[in-house]
C-alpha positions, 0 to 999 in steps of 0.5 A, a space after each residue: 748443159 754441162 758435163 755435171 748436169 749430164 743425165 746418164 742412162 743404162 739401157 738393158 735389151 733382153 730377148 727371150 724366144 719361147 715354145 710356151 707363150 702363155 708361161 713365159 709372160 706369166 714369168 716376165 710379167 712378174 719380173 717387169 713388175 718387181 724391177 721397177 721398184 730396184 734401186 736405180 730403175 728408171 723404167 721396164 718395157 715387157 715388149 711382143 715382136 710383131 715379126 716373131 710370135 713367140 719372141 719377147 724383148 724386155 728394155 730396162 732403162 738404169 740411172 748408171 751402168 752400176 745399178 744395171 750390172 748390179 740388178 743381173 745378181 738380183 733376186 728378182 733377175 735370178 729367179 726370172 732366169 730359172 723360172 724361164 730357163 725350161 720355156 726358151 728355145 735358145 738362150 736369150 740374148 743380153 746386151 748393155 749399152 750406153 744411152 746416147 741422146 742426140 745432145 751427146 753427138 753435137 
């Protein structure tokens, strides 16, 4: 594989914790939904921790890091963000990372 065919992911970790179960999933069961038909969404994983019964993770993969920083202003990210604000125990945790396949570490 040459550097022009590699293949670029954008990963987006986002952890929600919740004293309401039942509504928090109602709010991001819709968000995973709508994010998989954004621009530059490559896939959406809504996630239950099996160490933690009211934290959620949701794993969303982009084709570049653009489209990841471009979804955070969407208005399917905006409304899921004052949708859940009421329902979470802390704030959530965010994170963008780099992809990196076991190709790149040869």
């Amino acid at each position: 594989m040459t550097i022009e065919e590699t293949i670029e992911t954008t990963l987006l970790h986002l952890s929600f914790t919740t004293h309401n179960v039942k509504g928090l999933l109602a709010i991001l069961s819709k968000y995973v939904v709508m994010t998989r038909s954004e621009i530059g969404c490559k896939n959406v994983d809504l996630c239950g921790s099996f160490t933690e019964s009211n934290k959620f993770v949701i794993i969303e993969k982009w084709e570049s890091e653009i489209a990841a920083r471009r979804h955070f202003d969407s208005d399917v990210m905006v409304e899921m963000a004052k949708n859940c604000s009421d329902l979470l125990t802390k704030q959530p945790e965010i994170d963008l990372l780099e992809g990196i396949s076991a190709h790149d570490l040869a």
